[in-house]
PyMOL commands that place a pseudoatom at each C-alpha (Angstrom):
pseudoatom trace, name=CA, resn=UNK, resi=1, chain=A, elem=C, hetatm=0, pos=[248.104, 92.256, 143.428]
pseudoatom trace, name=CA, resn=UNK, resi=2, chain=A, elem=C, hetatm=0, pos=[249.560, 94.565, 140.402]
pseudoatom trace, name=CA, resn=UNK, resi=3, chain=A, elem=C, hetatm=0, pos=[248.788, 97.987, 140.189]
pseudoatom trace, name=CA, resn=UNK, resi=4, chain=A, elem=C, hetatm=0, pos=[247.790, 96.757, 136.386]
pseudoatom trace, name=CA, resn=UNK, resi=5, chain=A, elem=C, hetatm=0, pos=[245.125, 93.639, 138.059]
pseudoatom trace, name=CA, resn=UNK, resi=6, chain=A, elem=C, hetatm=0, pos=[244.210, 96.901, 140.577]
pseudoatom trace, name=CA, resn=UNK, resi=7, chain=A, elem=C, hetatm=0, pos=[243.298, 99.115, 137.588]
pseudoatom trace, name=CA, resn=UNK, resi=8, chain=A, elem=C, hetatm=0, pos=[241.459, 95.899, 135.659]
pseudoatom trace, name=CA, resn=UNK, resi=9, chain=A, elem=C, hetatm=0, pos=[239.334, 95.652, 138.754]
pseudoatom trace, name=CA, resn=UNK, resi=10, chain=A, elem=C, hetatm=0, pos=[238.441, 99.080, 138.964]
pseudoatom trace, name=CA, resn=UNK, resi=11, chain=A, elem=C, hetatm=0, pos=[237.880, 99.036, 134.667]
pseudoatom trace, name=CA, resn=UNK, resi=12, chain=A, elem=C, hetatm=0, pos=[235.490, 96.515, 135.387]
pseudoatom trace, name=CA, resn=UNK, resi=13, chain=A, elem=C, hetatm=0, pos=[233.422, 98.389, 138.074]
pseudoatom trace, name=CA, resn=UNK, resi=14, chain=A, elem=C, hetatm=0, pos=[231.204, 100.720, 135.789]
pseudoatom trace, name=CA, resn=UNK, resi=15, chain=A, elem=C, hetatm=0, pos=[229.728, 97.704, 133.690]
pseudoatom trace, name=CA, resn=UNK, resi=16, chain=A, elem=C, hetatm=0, pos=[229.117, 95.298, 136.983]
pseudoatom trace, name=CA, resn=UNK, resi=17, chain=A, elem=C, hetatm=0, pos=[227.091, 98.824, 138.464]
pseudoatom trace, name=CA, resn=UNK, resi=18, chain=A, elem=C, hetatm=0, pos=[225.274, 99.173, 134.855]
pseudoatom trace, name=CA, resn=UNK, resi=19, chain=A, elem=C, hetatm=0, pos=[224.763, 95.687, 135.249]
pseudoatom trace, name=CA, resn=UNK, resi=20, chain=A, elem=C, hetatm=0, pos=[222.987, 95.626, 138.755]
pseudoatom trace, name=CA, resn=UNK, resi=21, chain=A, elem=C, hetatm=0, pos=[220.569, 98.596, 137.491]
pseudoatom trace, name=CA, resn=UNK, resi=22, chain=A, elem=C, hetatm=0, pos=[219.565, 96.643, 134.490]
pseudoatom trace, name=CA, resn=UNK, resi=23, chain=A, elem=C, hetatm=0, pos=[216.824, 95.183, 135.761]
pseudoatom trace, name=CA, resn=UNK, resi=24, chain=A, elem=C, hetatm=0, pos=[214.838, 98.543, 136.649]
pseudoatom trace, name=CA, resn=UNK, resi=25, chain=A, elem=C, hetatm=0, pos=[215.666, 100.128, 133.235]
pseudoatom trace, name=CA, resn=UNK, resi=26, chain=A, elem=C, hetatm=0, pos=[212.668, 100.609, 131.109]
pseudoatom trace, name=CA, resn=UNK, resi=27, chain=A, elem=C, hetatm=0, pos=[212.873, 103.279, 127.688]
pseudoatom trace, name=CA, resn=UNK, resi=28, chain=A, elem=C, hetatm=0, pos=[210.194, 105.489, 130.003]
pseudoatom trace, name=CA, resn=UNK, resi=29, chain=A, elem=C, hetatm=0, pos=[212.661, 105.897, 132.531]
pseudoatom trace, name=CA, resn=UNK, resi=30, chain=A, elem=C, hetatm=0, pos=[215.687, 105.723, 130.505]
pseudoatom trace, name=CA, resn=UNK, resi=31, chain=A, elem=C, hetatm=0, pos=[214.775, 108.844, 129.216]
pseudoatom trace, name=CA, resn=UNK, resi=32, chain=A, elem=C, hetatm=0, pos=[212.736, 110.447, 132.189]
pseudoatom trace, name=CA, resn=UNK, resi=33, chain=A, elem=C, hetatm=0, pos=[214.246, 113.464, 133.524]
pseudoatom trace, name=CA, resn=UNK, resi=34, chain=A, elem=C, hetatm=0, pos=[214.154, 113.653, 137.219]
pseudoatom trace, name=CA, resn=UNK, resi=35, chain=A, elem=C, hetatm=0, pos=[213.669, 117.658, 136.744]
pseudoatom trace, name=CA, resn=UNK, resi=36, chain=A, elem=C, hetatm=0, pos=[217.253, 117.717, 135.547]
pseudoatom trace, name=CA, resn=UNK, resi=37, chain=A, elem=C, hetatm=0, pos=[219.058, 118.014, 132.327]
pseudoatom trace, name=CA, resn=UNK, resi=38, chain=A, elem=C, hetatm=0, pos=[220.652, 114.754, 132.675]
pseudoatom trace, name=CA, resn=UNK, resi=39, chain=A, elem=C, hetatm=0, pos=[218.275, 111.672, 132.106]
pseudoatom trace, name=CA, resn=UNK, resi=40, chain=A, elem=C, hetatm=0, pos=[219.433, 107.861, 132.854]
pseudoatom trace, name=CA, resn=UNK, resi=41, chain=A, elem=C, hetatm=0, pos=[220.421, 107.418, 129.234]
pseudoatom trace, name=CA, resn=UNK, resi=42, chain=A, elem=C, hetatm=0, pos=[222.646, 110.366, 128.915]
pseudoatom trace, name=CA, resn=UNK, resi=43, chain=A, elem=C, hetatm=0, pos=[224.027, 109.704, 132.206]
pseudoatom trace, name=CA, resn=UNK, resi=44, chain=A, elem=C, hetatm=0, pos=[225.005, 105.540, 130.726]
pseudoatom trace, name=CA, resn=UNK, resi=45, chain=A, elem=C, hetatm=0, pos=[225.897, 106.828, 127.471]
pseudoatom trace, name=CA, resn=UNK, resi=46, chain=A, elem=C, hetatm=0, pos=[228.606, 109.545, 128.952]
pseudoatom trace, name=CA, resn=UNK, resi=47, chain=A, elem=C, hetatm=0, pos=[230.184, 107.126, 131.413]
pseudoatom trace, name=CA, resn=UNK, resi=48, chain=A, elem=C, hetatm=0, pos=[230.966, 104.630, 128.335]
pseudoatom trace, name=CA, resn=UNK, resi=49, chain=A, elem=C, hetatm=0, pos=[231.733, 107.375, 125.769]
pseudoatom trace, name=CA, resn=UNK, resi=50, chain=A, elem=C, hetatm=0, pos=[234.433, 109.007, 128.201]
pseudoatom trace, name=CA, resn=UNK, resi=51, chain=A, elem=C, hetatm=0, pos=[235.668, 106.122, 128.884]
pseudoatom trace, name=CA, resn=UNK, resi=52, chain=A, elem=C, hetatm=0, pos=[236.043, 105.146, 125.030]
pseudoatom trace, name=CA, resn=UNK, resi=53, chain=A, elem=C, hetatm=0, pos=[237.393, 108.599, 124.279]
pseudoatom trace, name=CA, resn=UNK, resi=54, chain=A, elem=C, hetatm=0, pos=[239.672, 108.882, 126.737]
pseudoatom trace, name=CA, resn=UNK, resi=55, chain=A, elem=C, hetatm=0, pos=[240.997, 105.518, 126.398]
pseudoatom trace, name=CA, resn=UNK, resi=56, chain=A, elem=C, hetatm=0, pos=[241.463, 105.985, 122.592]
pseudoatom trace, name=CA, resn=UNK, resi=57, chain=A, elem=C, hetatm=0, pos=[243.674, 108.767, 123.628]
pseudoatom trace, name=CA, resn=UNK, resi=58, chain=A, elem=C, hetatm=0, pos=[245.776, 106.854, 125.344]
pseudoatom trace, name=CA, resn=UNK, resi=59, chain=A, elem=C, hetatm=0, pos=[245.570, 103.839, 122.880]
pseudoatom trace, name=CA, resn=UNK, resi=60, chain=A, elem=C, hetatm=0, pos=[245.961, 105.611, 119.944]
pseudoatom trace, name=CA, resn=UNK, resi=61, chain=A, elem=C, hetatm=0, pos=[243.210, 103.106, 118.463]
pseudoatom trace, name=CA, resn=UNK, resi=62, chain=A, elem=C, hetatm=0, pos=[239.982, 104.434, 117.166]
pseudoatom trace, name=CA, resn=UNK, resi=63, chain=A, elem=C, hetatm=0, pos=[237.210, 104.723, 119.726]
pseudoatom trace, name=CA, resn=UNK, resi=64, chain=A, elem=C, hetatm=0, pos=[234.501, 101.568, 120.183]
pseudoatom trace, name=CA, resn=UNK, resi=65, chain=A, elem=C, hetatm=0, pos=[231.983, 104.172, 119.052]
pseudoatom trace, name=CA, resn=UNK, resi=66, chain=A, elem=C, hetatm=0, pos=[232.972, 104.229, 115.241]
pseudoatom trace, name=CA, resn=UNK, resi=67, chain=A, elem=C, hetatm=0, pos=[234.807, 100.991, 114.797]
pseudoatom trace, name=CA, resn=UNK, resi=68, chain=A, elem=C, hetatm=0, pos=[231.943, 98.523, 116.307]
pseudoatom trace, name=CA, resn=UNK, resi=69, chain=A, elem=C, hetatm=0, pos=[229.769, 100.689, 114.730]
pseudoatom trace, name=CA, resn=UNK, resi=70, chain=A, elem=C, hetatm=0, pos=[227.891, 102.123, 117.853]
pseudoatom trace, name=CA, resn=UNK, resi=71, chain=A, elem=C, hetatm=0, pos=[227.815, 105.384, 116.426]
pseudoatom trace, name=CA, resn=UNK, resi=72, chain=A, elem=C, hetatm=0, pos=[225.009, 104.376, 113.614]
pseudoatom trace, name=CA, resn=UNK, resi=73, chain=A, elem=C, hetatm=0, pos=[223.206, 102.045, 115.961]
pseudoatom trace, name=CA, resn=UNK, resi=74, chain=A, elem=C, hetatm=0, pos=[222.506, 105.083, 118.463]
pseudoatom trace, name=CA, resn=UNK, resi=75, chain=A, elem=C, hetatm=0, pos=[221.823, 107.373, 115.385]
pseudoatom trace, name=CA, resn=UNK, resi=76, chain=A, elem=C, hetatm=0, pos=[222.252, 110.784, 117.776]
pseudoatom trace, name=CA, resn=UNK, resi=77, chain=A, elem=C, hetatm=0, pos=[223.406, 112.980, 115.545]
pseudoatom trace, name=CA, resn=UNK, resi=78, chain=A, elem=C, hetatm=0, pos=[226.133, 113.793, 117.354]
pseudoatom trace, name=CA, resn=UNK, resi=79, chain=A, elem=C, hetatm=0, pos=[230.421, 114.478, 116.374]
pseudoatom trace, name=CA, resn=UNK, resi=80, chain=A, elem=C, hetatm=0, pos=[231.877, 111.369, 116.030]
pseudoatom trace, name=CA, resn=UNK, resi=81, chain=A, elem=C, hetatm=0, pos=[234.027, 112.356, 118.884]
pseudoatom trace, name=CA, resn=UNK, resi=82, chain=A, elem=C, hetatm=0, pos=[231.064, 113.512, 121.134]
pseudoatom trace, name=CA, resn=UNK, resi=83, chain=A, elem=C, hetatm=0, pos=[231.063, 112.395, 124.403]
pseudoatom trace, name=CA, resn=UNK, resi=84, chain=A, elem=C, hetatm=0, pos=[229.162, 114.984, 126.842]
pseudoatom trace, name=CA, resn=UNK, resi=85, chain=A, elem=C, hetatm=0, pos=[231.529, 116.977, 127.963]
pseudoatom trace, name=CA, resn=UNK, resi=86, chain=A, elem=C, hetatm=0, pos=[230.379, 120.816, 127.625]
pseudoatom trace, name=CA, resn=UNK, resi=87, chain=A, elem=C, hetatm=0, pos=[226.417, 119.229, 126.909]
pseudoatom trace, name=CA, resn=UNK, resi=88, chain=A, elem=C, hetatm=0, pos=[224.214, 122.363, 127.285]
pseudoatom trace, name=CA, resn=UNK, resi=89, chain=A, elem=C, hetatm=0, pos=[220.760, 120.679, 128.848]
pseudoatom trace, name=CA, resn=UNK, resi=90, chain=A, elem=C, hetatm=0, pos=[219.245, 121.145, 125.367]
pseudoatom trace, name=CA, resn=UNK, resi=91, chain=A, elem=C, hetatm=0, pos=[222.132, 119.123, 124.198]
pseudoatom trace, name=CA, resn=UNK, resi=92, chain=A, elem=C, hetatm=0, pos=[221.990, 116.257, 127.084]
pseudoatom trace, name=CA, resn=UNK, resi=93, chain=A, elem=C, hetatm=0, pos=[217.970, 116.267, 126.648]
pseudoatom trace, name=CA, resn=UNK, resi=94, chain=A, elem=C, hetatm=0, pos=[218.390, 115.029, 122.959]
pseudoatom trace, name=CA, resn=UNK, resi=95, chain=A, elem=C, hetatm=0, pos=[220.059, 112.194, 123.569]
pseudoatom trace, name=CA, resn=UNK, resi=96, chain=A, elem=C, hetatm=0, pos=[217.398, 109.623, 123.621]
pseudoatom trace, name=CA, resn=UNK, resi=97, chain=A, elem=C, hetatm=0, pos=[217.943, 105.989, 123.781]
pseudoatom trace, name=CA, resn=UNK, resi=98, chain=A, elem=C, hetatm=0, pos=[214.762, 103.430, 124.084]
pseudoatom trace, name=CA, resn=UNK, resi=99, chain=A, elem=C, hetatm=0, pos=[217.267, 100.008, 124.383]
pseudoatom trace, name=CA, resn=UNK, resi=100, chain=A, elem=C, hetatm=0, pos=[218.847, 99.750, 127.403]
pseudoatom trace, name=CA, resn=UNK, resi=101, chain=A, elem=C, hetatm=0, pos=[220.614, 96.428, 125.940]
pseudoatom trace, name=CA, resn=UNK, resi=102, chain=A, elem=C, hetatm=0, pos=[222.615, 98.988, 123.771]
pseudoatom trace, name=CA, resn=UNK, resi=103, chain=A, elem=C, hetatm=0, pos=[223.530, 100.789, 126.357]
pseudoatom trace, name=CA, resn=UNK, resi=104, chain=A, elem=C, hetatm=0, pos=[224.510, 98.075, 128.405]
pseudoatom trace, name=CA, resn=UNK, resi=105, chain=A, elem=C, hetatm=0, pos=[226.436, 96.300, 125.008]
pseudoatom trace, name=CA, resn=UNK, resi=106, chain=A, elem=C, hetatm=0, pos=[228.348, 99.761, 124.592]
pseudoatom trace, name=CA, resn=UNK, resi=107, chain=A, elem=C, hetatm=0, pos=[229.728, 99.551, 127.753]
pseudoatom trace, name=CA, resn=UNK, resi=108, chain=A, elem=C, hetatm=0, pos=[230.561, 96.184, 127.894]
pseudoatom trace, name=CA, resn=UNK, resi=109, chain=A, elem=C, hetatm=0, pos=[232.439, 96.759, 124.704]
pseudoatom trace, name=CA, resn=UNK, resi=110, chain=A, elem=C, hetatm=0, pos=[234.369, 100.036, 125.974]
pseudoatom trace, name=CA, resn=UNK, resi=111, chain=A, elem=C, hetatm=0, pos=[234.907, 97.957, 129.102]
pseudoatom trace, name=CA, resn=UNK, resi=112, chain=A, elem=C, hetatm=0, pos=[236.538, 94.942, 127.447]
pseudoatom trace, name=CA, resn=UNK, resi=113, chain=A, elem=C, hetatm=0, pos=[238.797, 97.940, 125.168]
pseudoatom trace, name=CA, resn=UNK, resi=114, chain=A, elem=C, hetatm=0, pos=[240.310, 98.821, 128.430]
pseudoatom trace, name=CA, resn=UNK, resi=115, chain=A, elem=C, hetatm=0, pos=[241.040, 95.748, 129.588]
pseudoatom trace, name=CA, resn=UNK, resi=116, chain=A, elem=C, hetatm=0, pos=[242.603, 94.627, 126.517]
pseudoatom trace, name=CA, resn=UNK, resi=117, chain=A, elem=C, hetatm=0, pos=[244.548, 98.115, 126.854]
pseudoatom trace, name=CA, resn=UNK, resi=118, chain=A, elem=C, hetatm=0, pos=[245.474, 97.283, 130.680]
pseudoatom trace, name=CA, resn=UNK, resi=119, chain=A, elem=C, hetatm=0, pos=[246.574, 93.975, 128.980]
pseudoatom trace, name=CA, resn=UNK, resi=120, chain=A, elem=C, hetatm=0, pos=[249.141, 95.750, 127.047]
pseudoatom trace, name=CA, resn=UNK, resi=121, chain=A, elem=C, hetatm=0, pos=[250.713, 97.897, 129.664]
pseudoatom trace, name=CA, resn=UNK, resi=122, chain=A, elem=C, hetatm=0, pos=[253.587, 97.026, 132.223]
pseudoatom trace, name=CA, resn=UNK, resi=123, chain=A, elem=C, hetatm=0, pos=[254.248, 98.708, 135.691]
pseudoatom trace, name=CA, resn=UNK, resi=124, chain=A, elem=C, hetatm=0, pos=[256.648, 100.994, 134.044]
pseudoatom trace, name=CA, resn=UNK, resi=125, chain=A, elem=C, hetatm=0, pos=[253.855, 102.248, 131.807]
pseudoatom trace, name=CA, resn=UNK, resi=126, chain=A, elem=C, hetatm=0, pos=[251.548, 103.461, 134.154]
pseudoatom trace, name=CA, resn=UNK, resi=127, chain=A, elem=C, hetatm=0, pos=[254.630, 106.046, 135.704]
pseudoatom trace, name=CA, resn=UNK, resi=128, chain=A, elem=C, hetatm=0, pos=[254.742, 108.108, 131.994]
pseudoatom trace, name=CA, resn=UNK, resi=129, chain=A, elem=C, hetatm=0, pos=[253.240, 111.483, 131.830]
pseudoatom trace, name=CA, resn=UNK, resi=130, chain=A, elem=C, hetatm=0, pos=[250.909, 111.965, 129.386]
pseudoatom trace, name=CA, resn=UNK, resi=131, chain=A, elem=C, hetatm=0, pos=[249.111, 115.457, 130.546]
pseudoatom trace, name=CA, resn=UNK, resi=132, chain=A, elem=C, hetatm=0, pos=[251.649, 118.370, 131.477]
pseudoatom trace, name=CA, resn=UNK, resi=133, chain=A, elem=C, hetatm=0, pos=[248.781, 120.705, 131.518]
pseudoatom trace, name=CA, resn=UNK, resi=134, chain=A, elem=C, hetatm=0, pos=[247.971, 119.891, 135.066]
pseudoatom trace, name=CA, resn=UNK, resi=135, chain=A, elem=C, hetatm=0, pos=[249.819, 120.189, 138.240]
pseudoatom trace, name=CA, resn=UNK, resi=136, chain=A, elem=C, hetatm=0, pos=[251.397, 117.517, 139.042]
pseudoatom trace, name=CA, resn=UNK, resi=137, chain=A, elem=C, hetatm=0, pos=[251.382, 116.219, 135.621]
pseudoatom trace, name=CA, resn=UNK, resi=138, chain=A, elem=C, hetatm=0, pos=[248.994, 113.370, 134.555]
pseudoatom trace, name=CA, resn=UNK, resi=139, chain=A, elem=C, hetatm=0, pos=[250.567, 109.525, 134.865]
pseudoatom trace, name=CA, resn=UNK, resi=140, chain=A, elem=C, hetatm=0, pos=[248.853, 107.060, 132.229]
pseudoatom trace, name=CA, resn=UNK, resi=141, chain=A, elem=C, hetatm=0, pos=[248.114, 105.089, 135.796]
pseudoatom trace, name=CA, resn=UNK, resi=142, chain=A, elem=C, hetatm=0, pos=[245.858, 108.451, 137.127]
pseudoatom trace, name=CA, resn=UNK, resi=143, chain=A, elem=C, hetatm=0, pos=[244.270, 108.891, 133.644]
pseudoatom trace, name=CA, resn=UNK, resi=144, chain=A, elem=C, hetatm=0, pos=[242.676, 105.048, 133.979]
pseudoatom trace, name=CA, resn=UNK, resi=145, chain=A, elem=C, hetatm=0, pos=[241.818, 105.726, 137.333]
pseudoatom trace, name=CA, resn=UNK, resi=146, chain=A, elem=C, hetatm=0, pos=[239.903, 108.823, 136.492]
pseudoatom trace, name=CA, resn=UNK, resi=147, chain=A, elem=C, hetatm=0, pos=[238.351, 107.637, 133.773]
pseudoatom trace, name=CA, resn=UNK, resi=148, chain=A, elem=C, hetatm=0, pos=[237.086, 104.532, 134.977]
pseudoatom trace, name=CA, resn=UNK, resi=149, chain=A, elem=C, hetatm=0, pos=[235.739, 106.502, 138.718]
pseudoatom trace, name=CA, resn=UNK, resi=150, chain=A, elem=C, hetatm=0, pos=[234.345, 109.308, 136.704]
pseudoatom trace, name=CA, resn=UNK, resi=151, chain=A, elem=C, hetatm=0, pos=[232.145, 106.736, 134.844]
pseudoatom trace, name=CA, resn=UNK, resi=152, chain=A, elem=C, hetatm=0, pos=[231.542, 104.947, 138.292]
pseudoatom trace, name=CA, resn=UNK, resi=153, chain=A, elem=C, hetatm=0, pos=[230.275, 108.738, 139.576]
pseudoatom trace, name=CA, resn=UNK, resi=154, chain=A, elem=C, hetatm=0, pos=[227.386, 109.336, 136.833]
pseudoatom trace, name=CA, resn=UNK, resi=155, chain=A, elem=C, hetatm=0, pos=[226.639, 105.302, 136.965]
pseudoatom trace, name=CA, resn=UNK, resi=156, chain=A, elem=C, hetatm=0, pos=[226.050, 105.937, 140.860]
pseudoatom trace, name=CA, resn=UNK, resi=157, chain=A, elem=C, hetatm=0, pos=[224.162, 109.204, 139.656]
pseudoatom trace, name=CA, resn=UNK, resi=158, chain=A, elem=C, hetatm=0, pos=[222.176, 106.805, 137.100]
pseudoatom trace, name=CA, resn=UNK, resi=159, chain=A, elem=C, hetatm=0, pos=[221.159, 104.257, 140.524]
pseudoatom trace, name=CA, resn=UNK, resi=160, chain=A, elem=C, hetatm=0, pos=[219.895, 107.086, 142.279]
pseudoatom trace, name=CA, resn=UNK, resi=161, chain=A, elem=C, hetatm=0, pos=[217.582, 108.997, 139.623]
pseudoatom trace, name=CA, resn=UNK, resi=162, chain=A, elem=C, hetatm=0, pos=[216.506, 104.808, 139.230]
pseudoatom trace, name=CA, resn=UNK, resi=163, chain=A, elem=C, hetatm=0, pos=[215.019, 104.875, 142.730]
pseudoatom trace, name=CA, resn=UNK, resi=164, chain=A, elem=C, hetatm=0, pos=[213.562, 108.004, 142.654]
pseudoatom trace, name=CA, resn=UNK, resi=165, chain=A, elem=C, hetatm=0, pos=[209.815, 107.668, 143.646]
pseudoatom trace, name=CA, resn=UNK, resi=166, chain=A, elem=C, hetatm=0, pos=[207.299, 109.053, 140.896]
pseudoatom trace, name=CA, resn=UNK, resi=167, chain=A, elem=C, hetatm=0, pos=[207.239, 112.557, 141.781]
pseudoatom trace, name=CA, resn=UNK, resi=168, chain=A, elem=C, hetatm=0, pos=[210.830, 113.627, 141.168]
pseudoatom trace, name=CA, resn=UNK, resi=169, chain=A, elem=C, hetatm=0, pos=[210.158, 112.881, 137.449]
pseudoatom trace, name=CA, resn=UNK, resi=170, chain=A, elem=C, hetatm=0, pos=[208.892, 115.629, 135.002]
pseudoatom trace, name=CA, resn=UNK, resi=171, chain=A, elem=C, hetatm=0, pos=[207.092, 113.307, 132.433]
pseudoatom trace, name=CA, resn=UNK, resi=172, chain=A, elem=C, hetatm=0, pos=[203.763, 112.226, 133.474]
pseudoatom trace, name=CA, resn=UNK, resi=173, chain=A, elem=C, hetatm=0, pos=[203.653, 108.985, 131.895]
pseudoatom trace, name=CA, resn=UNK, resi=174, chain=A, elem=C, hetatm=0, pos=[207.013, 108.515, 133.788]
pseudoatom trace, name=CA, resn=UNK, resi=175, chain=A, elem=C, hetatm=0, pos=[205.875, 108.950, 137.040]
pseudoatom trace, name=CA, resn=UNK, resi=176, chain=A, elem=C, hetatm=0, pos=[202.767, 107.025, 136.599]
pseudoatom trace, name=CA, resn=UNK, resi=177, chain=A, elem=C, hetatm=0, pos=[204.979, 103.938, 135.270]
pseudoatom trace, name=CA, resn=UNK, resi=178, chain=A, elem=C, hetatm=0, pos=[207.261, 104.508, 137.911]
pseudoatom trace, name=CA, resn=UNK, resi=179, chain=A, elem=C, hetatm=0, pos=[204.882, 104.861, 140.662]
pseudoatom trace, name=CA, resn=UNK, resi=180, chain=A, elem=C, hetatm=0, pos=[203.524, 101.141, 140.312]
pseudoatom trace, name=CA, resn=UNK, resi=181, chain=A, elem=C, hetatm=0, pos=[206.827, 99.986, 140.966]
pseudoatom trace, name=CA, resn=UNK, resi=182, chain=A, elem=C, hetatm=0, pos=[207.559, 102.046, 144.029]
pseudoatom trace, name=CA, resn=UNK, resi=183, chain=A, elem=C, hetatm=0, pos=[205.716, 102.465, 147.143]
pseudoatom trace, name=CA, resn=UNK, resi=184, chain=A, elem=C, hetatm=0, pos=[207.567, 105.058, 149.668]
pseudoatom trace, name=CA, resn=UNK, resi=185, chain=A, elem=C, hetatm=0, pos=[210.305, 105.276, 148.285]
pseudoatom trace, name=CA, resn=UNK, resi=186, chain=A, elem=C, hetatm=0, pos=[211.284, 101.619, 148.448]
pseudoatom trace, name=CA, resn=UNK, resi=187, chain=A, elem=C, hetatm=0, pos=[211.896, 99.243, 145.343]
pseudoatom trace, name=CA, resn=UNK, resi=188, chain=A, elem=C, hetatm=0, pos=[208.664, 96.222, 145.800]
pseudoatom trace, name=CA, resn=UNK, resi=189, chain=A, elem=C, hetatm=0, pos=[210.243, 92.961, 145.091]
for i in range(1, 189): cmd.bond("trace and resi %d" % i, "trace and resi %d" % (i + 1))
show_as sticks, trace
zoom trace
């Protein structure tokens, strides 16, 4: 195996993840906070949007978010080049989204960028600094890594505020919801 067909397997892990949680997602929860800045949406929306950032970086193509036009279709409010990093909690607790679909079709979308990117790239590409501001310097090769495993982190993140049993939820309405589809702790089939 490549170290580019490694990197396309690891691109790919964030949406298969989203994809397992999917199921569970409701707007409630989506938005629930589990007495924490970060709900389930901001958590989906960051992994995709520092993915999409990042990897227009390296691309030099414009991110998903403006050219498929994901930007209107979440209508935050938010710098077209927005993508969490810095988020005060009264910033991360106004981003709202009621469709997980979108979220799910924003990933997919950043997801097939990278590959398409990965596409591009030989071995010899991976080996080219791109960040001298750290020590070592950045590769291209660690910058896909850590984007892609920083979006795997909050996804994980994401899973666990998912099974979190009503009480661990601030909202009410939340927990009641949420309750009726937990009992101990465990997920009822």
């Amino acid at each position: 195996m490549s170290s580019i067909e490694i990197l396309k397997d690891i691109a790919r892990r964030p949406l298969e993840e989203v994809h397992a949680l999917r199921p569970a997602l409701t707007s409630e929860l989506l938005n629930a906070h589990p007495h924490h800045h970060n709900s389930i949406a901001w958590l989906l929306w960051h992994s995709a949007r520092e993915i999409d950032e990042q990897l227009a970086s390296l691309s030099g193509q414009e991110p998903v978010w403006t050219v498929q036009g994901f930007a209107e279709r979440f209508a935050l409010d938010l710098g077209a080049h927005d993508m969490g990093f810095g988020h005060t909690g009264t910033h991360a607790r106004r981003i709202r989204v009621s469709d997980p679909d979108l979220l799910l079709e924003h990933l997919r979308a950043v997801v097939e960028a990278q590959l398409s990117y990965l596409d591009s790239l030989g071995e010899a590409d991976l080996e080219e600094i791109i960040d001298t501001q750290w020590h070592p310097p950045v590769t291209r090769g660690a910058r896909l890594i850590s984007l892609s495993l920083d979006a795997v982190a909050h996804i994980a993140q994401a899973a666990y505020v998912t099974g979190m049993g009503p009480a661990a939820f601030e909202e009410p309405q939340v927990a009641e919801q949420h309750g009726e589809e937990h009992q101990g702790g465990q997920r009822q089939a």
